[in-house]
C-alpha positions, 0 to 999 in steps of 0.5 A: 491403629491408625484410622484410613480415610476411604480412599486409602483402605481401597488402594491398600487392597488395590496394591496388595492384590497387584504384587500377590499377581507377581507384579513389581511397581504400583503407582499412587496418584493423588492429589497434593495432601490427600494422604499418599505418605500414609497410604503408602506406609499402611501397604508397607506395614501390610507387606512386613506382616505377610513377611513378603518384604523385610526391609524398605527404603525410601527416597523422598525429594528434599530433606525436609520431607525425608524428616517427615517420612520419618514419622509418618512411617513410625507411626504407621509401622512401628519401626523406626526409618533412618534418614541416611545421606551421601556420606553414610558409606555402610548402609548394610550393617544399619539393619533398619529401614531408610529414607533418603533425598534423590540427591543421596542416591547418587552416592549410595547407590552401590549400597543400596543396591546390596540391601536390594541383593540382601534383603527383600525390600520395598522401595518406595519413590516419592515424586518420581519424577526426580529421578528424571529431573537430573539425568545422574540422580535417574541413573543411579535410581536405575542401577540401585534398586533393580534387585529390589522385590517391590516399589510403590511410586507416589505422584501428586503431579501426574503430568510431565512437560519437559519431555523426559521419561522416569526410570519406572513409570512411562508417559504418553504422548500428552506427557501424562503417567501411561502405567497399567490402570490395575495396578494403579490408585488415583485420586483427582484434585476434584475428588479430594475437594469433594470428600473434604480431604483438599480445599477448593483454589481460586485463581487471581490473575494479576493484571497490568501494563509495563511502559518501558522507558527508552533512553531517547523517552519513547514508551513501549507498552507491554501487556500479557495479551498482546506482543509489545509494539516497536519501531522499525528502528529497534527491530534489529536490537536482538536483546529488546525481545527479552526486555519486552517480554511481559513476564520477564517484565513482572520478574524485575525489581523496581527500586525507590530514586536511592536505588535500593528500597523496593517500590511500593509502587512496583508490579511486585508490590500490588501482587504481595498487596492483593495476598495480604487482603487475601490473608487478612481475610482468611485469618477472620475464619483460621487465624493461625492462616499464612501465605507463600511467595515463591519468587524466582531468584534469591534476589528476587525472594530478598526484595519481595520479602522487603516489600512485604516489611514495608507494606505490613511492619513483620520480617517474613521467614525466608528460605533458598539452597544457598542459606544454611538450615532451610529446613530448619525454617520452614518447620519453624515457620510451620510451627509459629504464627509468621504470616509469610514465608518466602521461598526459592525452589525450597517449598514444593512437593511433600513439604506440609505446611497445613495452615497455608492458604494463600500462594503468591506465585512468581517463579523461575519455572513455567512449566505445569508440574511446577504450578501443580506442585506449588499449589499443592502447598495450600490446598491441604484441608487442617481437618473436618471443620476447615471451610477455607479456600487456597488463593493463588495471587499470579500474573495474567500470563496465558502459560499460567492462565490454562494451568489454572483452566486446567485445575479450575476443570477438576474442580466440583462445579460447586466449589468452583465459584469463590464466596467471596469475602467472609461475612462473620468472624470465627473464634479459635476457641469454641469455633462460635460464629461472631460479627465481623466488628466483635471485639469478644466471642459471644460464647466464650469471651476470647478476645479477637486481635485487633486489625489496622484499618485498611487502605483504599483506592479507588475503582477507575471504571466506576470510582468505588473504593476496594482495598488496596491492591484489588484485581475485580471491584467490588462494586462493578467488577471491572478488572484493575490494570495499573500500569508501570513505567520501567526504564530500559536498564532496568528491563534488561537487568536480568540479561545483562548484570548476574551476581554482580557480573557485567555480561554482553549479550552473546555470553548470556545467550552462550552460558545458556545453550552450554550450561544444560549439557554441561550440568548433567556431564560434570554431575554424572562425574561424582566430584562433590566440589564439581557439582557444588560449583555447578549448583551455584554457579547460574546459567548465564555465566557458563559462557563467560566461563568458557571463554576464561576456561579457552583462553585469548 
């Protein structure tokens, strides 16, 4: 018999007594990691045993966390879930309990909606909010399981902020869950860092300035607090608004004079500079700790990880859609010592990866439940004697900067101050405190891996040494800011060369405005070869498309 955690024997009772009332839907609300999976199948096995429910199905965001549905939910009930997808016509005839991506529902729903007809059956969404995320996955949610006798909703990241609704669940007017208070359990961040089942986050914003270099060698200095300044001249150029945006900015590769080896003098570069002192510190108390970076293309996510060759000697783990067997990475990487993974879009809610600890976030996504779901993915405690932190290395941006706040609010009062940089060595063994500069545990004799000296620079406020790629030093606390000079080109890149093809201006601005409407129309159509187009092919490029498509 599994052991519940306090939190997860009260929503047992919570949810029980919500569906004994002729209720339909409950909805769990807690913090990334703090056990809704197993929570949720406990309530299951609760319901099987009443004979309330014969059947239950799952549907969970990306197939890694279907695979781990699996498990869980076998080790939970005893029985065994199958992993189904879109090609698995006859679902009836299976006789067994099924979990299955959003992305299958599409496909199934007919199927599905025949168990629900059939069988009493307990639906079970993980991260609701995909069924809102595509309009086509959302409707064939709708139509599936409207037969089904109860669903319970799992949400670690309540806050919505592109304006849609889900199909089960409502939101008020600040974009946060409006469901009934008894029939729902929720469990802040803050509480889970108080009883130990998250750890506490610190947030890094990562400052500088960009000079963009115009063709006739004027500067344009760009920061994340302030507008770029230009001459009258340049005000009606209407693509150096883009260019000059500071994000934007920190999204560009910045290359070597040979035009194809990372700069290790780039903006993205200082970033992976401060997490790898981060890691390196934090393998001192979990050695076994590893690091996130979430990048904003696939591109971006091939050049980040080269940075990372460069600036430390290891190949980190990389993973995006357009590679085969992501999901088989990632567990290899879960399970192995890399100390990096690199991801696009590929590790976010419900992919549990324990021994994360440091995030490195540069995303294509700016809204809020992006940034909760992807520092969900290091604030998962590995058990009662974890006393690390999660470090979310990110740019100074005022759109991240109060998603922080916000979190930074949750936070226990106690928790919230980071302690800095560790003070003795823990051995992995006997978990025996060392000195920083032992070679061998002074209990059990285990010999500690040896670290290359670290690279220093100097503070420009008060000239102290800090390690390479420091954001507060360490002596007086002055913010570092280096500055970056970036030439006009290479600031426009994004808006003017996608994969490859040369697009002007009004394309981009075009593909951009129509690939949204046309997305979700060629989705509902079903057409598998249609929506693997759709799925690769990026939004600047639908204008172009179009103009092909209409002819001279």
């Amino acid at each position: 018999m599994i052991k519940l955690r306090k939190w997860q024997a009260e929503c047992l009772i919570k949810a029980t007594s919500w569906f004994d009332e002729g209720k339909k839907t409950f909805l769990i609300n807690a913090a990334p990691g703090a056990g809704k999976t197993i929570a949720s199948c406990v309530i299951a096995r609760e319901l099987i045993k009443r004979k309330l429910i014969e059947r239950v199905i799952t549907i969970a965001p990306r197939a890694e966390v279907v695979n781990q549905w699996g498990k869980d939910f076998k080790l939970v009930t005893g029985r065994y879930m199958g992993k189904v997808t879109g090609s698995d016509l006859v679902l009836a005839e299976l006789e067994m309990d099924l979990c299955a991506t959003w992305g299958a529902v599409h496909g199934l729903q007919d199927a599905f909606q025949a168990i629900c007809k059939d069988k009493k059956t307990l639906v079970i969404c993980d991260e609701h909010h995909h069924a809102a995320v595509e309009a086509a996955w959302g409707n064939s949610a709708d139509g599936a399981f409207t037969d089904a006798m109860f669903s319970i909703i799992l949400s670690g990241t309540p806050v919505r902020s592109d304006g849609e609704e889900t199909l089960w669940l409502a939101y008020d007017n600040q974009g946060v869950i409006d469901h009934p208070q008894d029939g729902t359990f929720t469990l802040t961040y803050g509480e889970a860092v108080d009883l130990g089942y998250c750890i506490p986050a610190t947030f890094h914003r990562h400052a500088g300035r960009f000079q963009v270099r115009l063709d006739d060698g004027e500067k344009i200095e760009v920061d994340s607090r302030s507008r770029a300044v230009k001459n009258p001249r340049l005000s009606r150029v209407s693509a150096l608004d883009k260019a000059l945006d500071f994000y934007h900015l920190a999204c560009q590769p910045l290359f070597e004079k040979d035009g194809i080896t990372p700069s290790k003098d780039s903006y993205q570069a200082t970033m992976i500079e401060a997490g790898i002192t981060k890691l390196d510190d934090l393998k001192l108390r979990k050695p076994d700790a590893g690091g996130l970076i979430i990048a904003p293309t696939i591109e971006m996510a091939q050049y980040m990880a080269e940075l990372l060759f460069i600036l430390e000697g290891e190949r980190p783990i990389v993973v995006h859609s357009q590679m085969q067997n992501p999901e088989q990475k990632i567990a290899a990487f879960r399970n192995n010592n890399c100390r990096w993974l690199v991801s696009v879009a590929m590790v976010s809610e419900g992919v549990d990866i324990k021994r994360l600890r440091v995030l490195i976030y540069l995303p294509k996504a700016q809204t809020e439940l992006a940034f909760r779901q992807a520092l969900g993915r290091v604030i998962r405690t590995d058990g009662l004697n974890d006393d690390t932190r999660a470090y979310c290395i990110m740019p100074d941006f005022e759109v991240f900067n109060a998603y922080a706040r916000r979190v930074e609010d949750e936070m226990p009062v106690g928790k919230r101050k980071d302690p800095g940089p560790s003070k003795t060595k823990k051995c992995p063994v006997c978990e025996t405190e060392n000195a920083l500069n032992s070679q061998f545990c002074s209990e059990c004799l285990f010999e500690f891996a040896t670290s290359e000296a670290g690279t220093f620079e100097s503070c420009t406020s008060c000239g102290g040494l800090n390690p390479k790629g420091f954001i507060n030093c360490q002596h007086c606390g002055h913010k570092n800011s280096p500055s970056y000079e970036i030439t006009l080109k290479d600031a426009l890149r994004e808006g003017a060369i996608v994969r490859g093809i040369e697009l002007t201006e009004d394309e981009v601005l075009g593909g951009e405005a129509l690939a949204k409407t046309m997305r979700q129309k060629l989705l509902r159509s079903g057409d598998a070869k249609l929506i693997n187009i759709v799925k690769t092919l990026p939004e600047e490029s639908w204008g172009r498309l179009r103009s092909i498509v209409n002819g001279p």
